[in-house]
One Martini backbone bead per residue (centre of mass of N, CA, C, O) as a GRO file, in nm:
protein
  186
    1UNK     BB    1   0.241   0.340  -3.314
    2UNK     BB    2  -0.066   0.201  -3.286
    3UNK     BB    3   0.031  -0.072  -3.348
    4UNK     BB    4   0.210  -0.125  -3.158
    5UNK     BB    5   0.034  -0.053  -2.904
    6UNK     BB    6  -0.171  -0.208  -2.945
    7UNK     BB    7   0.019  -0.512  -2.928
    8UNK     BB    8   0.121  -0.396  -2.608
    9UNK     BB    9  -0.189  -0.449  -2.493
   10UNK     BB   10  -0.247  -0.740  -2.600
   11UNK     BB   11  -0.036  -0.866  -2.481
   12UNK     BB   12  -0.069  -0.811  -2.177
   13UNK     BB   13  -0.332  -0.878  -2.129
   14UNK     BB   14  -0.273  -1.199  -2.200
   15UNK     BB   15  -0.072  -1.233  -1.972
   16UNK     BB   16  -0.247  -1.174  -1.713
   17UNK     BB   17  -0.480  -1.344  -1.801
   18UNK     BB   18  -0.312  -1.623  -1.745
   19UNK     BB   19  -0.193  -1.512  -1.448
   20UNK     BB   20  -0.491  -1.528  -1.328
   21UNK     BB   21  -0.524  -1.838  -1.395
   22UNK     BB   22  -0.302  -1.937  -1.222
   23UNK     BB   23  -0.375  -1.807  -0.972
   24UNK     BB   24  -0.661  -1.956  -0.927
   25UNK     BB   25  -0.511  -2.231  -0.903
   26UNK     BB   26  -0.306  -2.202  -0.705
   27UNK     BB   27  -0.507  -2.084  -0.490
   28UNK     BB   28  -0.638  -2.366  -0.422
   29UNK     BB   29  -0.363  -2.589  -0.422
   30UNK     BB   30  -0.254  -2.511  -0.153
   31UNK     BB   31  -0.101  -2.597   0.117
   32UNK     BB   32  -0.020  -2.641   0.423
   33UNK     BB   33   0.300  -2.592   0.379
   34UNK     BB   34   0.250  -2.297   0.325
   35UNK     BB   35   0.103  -2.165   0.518
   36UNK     BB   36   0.115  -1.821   0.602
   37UNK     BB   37   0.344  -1.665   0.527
   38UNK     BB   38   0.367  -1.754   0.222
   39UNK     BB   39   0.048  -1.705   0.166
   40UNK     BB   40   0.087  -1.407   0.224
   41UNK     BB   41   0.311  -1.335   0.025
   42UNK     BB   42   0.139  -1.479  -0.236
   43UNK     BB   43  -0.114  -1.286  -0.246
   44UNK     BB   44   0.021  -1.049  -0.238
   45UNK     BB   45   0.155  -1.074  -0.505
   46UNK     BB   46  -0.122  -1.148  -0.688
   47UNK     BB   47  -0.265  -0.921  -0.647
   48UNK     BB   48  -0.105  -0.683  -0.711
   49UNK     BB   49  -0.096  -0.799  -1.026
   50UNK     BB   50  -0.430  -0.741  -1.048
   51UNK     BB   51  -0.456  -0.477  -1.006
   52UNK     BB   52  -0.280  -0.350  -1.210
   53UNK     BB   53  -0.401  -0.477  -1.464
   54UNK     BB   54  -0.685  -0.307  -1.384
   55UNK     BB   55  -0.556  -0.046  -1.392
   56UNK     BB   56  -0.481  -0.036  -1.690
   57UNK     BB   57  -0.766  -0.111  -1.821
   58UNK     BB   58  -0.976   0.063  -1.617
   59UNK     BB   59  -1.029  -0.105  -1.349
   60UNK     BB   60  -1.103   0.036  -1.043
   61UNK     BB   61  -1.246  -0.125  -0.873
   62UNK     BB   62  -1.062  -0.430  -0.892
   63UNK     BB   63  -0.841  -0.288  -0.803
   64UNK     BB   64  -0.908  -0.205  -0.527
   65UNK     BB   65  -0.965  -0.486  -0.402
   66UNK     BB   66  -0.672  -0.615  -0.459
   67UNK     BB   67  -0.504  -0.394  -0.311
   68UNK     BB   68  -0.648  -0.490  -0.053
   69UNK     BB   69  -0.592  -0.760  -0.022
   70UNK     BB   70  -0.261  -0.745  -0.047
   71UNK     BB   71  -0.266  -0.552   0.215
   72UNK     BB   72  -0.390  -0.770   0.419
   73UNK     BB   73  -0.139  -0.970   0.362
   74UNK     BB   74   0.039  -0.758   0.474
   75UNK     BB   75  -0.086  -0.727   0.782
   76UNK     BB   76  -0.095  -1.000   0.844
   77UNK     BB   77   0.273  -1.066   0.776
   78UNK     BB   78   0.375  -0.934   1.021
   79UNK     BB   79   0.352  -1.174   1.229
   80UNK     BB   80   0.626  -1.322   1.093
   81UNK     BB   81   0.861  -1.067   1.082
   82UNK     BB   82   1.173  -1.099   1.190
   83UNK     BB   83   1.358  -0.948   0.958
   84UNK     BB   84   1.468  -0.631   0.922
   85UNK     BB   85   1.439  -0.638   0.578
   86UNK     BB   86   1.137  -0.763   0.549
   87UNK     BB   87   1.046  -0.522   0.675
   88UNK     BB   88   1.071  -0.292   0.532
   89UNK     BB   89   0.976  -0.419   0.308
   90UNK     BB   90   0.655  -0.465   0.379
   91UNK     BB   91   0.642  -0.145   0.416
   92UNK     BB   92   0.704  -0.096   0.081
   93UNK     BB   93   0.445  -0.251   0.002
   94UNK     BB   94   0.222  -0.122   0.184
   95UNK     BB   95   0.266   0.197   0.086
   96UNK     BB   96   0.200   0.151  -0.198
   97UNK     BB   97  -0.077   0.045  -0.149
   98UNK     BB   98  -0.162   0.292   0.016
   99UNK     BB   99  -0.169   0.461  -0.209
  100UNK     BB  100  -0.341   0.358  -0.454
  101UNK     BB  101  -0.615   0.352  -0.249
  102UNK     BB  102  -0.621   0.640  -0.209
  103UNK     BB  103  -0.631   0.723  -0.500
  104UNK     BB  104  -0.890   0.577  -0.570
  105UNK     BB  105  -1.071   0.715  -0.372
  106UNK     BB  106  -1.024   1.021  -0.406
  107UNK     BB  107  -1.052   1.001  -0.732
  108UNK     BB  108  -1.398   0.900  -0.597
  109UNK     BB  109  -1.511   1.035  -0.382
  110UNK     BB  110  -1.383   0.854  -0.098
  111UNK     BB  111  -1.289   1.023   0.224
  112UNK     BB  112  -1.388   0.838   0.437
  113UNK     BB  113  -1.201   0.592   0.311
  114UNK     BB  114  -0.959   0.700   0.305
  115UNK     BB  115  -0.914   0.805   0.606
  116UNK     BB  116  -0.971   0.457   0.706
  117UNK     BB  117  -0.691   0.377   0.545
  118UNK     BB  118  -0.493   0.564   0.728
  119UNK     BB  119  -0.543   0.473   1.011
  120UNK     BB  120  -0.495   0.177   0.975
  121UNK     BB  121  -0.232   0.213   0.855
  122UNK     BB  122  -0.076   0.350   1.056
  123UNK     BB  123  -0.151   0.153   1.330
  124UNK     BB  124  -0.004  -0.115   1.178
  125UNK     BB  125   0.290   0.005   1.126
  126UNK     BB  126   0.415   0.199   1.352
  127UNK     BB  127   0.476  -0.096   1.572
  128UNK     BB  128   0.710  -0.183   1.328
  129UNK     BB  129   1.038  -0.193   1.436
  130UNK     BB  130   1.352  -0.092   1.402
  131UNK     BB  131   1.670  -0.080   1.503
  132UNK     BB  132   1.664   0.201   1.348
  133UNK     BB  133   1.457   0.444   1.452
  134UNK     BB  134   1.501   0.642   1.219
  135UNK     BB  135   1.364   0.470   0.997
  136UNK     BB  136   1.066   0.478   1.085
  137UNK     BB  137   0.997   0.755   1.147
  138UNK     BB  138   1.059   0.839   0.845
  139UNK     BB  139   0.839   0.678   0.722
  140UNK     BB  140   0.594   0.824   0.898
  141UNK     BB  141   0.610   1.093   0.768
  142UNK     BB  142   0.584   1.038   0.519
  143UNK     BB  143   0.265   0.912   0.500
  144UNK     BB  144   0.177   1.208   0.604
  145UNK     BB  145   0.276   1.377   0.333
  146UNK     BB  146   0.144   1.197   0.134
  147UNK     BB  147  -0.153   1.263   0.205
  148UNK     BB  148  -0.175   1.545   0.186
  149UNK     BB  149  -0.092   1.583  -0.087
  150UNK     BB  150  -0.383   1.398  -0.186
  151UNK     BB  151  -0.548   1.596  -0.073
  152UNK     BB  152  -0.438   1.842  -0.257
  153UNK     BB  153  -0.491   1.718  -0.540
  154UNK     BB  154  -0.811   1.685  -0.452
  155UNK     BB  155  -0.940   1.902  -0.335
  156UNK     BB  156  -1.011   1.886  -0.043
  157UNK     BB  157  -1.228   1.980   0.186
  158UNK     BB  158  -1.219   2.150   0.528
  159UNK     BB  159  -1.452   1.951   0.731
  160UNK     BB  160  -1.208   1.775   0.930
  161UNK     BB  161  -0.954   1.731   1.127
  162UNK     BB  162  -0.850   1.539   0.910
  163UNK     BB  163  -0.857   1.716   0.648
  164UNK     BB  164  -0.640   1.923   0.812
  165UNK     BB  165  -0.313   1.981   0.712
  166UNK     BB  166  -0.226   2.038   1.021
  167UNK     BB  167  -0.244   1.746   1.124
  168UNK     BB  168  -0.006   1.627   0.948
  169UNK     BB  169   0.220   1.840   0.966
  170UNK     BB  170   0.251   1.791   1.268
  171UNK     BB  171   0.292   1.464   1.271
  172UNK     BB  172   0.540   1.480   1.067
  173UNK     BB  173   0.712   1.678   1.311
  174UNK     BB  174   0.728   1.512   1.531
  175UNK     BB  175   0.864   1.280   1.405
  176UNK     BB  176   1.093   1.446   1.276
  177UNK     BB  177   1.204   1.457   1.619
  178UNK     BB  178   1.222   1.178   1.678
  179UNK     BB  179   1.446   1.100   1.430
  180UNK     BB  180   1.669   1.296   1.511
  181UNK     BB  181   1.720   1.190   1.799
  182UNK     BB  182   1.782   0.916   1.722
  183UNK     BB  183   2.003   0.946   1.543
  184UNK     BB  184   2.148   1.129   1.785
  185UNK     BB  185   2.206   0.854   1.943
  186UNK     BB  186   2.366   0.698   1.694
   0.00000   0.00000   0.00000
């Protein structure tokens, strides 16, 4: 087993890295005629895989650099979506990279660099709605309650309004009341 797992990690990570050289020669070489939304998405998916290869690898500084990257091309990218299930899509590949993001912050005991994560994730996501209006608030308390969670793992003491579980709770109350009652408008 020990052997197999040997060849399994050798495998991968040669395979990783191959594939990370493949795209620093591919994003040199991108045309005018992908910028944009594509180049958005491109970017998005690559470093998304390099962060992933580095965080296997146990490269935590590198994976979040990616992960950041990644997210960054993912919130550029908002500009340019506009069919419903794009959003979805660009929202549920942003919601993991953001947590990705603040679990290797929290597990750095780096809070408020996660607290400013998680502001900017907020801020950047909440105005991106969907015509079942009832479905983006669902995914806004989710956000709420997974960071609330990530504070709760890895215990952090509650030293302003921001850390206190009492913050998260409410807004994800109020927001599962937004969802409610839209549903029941639906």
């Amino acid at each position: 087993m020990k052997r197999i797992s040997k060849y399994l990690r050798e495998f991968s990570s040669s395979f990783y890295t191959s594939h990370i050289k493949r795209f620093k020669s591919t994003e040199k070489s991108i045309t005018d005629r992908y910028r944009g939304p594509f180049e958005n998405m491109l970017s998005a998916r690559f470093n998304f895989k390099i962060a992933f290869l580095n965080e296997f690898q146990g490269q935590f500084l590198y994976s979040l650099k990616y992960y950041r990257q990644s997210y960054s091309a993912l919130a550029a990218w908002i500009n340019y979506v506009d069919e419903e299930i794009m959003i979805d899509q660009v929202k549920a590949v942003a919601e993991f990279c953001h947590f990705k993001i603040c679990n290797l912050l929290l597990s750095s005991d780096l809070l408020e660099d996660a607290l400013q994560q998680f502001k900017i994730h907020v801020s950047t996501f909440e105005s991106l709605f969907t015509q079942q209006l009832w479905r983006h608030y669902t995914w806004v308390v989710r956000q709420y309650l997974v960071f609330c969670q990530l504070l709760d793992k890895y215990e952090v003491v509650e030293q302003n309004p921001m850390t206190e579980r009492v913050f998260y709770w409410e807004n994800a109350a109020r927001y599962s009341l937004k969802r409610l009652s839209n549903f029941e408008e639906t």
